[in-house]
C-alpha positions as CSV (number, residue, x, y, z in Angstrom):
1,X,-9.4,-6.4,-0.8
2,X,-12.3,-5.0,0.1
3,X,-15.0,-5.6,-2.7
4,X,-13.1,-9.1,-2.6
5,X,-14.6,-9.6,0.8
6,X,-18.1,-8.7,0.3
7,X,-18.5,-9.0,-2.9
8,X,-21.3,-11.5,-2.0
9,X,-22.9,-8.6,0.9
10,X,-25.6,-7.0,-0.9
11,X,-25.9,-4.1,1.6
12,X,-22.0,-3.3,0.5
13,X,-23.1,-3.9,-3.1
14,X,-25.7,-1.3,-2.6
15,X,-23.3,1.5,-1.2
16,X,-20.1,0.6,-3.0
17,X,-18.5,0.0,-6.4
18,X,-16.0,-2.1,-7.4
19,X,-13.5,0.5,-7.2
20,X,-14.1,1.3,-3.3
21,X,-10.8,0.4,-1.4
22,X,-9.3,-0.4,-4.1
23,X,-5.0,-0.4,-3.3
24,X,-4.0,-1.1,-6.8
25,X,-2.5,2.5,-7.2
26,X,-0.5,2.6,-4.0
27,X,0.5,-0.9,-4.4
28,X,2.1,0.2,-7.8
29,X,3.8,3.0,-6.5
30,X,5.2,1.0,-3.8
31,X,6.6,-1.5,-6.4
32,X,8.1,1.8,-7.9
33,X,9.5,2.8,-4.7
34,X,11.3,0.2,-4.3
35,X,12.6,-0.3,-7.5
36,X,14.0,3.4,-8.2
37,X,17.5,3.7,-7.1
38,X,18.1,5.3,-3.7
39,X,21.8,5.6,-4.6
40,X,21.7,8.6,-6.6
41,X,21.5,11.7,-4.4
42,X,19.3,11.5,-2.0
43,X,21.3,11.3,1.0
44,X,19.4,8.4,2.9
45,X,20.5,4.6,3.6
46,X,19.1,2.1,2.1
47,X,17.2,1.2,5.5
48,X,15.8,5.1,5.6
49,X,14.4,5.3,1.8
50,X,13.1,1.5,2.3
51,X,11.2,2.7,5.4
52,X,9.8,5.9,3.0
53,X,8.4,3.8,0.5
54,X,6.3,0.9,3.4
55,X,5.4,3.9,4.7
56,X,4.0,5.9,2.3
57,X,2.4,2.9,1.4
58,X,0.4,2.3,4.5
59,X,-0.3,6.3,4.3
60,X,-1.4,5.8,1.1
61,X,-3.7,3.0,1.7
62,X,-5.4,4.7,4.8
63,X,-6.1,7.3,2.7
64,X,-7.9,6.0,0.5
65,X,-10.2,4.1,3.3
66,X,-10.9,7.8,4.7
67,X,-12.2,8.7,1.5
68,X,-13.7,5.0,0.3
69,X,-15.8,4.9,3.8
70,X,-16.7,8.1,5.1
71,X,-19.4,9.6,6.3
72,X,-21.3,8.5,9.1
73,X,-22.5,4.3,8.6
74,X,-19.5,3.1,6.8
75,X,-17.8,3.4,10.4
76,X,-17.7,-0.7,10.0
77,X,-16.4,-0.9,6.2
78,X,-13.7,1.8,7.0
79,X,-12.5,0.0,10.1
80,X,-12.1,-2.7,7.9
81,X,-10.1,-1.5,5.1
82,X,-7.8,0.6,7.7
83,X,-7.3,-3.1,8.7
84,X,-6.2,-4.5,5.5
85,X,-4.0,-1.4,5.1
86,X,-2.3,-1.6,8.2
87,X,-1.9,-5.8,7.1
88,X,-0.1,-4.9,3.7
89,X,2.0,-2.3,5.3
90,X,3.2,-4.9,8.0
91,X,3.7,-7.5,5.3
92,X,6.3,-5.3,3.3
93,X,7.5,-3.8,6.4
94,X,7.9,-7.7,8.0
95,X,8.8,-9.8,3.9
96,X,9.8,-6.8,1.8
97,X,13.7,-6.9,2.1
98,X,14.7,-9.2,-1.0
99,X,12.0,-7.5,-2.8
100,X,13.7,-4.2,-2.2
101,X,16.9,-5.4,-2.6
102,X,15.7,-6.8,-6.0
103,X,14.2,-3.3,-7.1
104,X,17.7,-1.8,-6.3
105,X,19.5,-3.7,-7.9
106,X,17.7,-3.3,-11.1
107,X,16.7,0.5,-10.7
108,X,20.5,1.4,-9.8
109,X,22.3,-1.5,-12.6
110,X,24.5,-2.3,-9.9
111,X,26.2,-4.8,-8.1
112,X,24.1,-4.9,-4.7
């Protein structure tokens, strides 16, 4: 989201890439999360693993802000993107159910 944002800022331009806050590689392995089956040994409801997988996710994300922005003056671009990532982890904490139940149901081929 971020080079989205400021893609027109030309003082971001000159400090960041493209790739800088980029979620696209937790965002997948939340859509993996959620669509390998929680049935199959590993001893937590489905309400437990859904909670592992929006949270790693919003771990994930922040992560990659404190790398993306540190360093002393990207205080303001870091602040940011911790705000995004904190928005995306509320949104599939807060919207994700069918999605999960959709991902179990075709990770564990059955009747959910």
């Amino acid at each position: 989201p971020m080079w989205f944002f400021h893609k027109n800022d030309e003082g971001y331009r000159a400090l960041h890439g493209e790739n800088d806050g980029n979620f696209l590689d937790p965002c997948n392995a939340h859509d993996s999360c959620y669509g390998t089956c929680n049935s199959s040994g590993r001893g937590t409801s489905d309400d437990a693993y859904r909670t592992i997988c929006d949270t790693t996710l919003g771990e994930s994300l922040r992560e990659i802000c404190d790398r993306a922005y540190a360093g002393q003056g990207n205080e303001f671009y870091r602040q940011e993107c911790w705000t995004y990532a904190s928005m995306y982890e509320f949104w599939v904490t807060s919207g994700g159910q069918k999605s999960f139940d959709a991902g179990q149901k075709e990770g564990c081929n059955c009747c959910y």
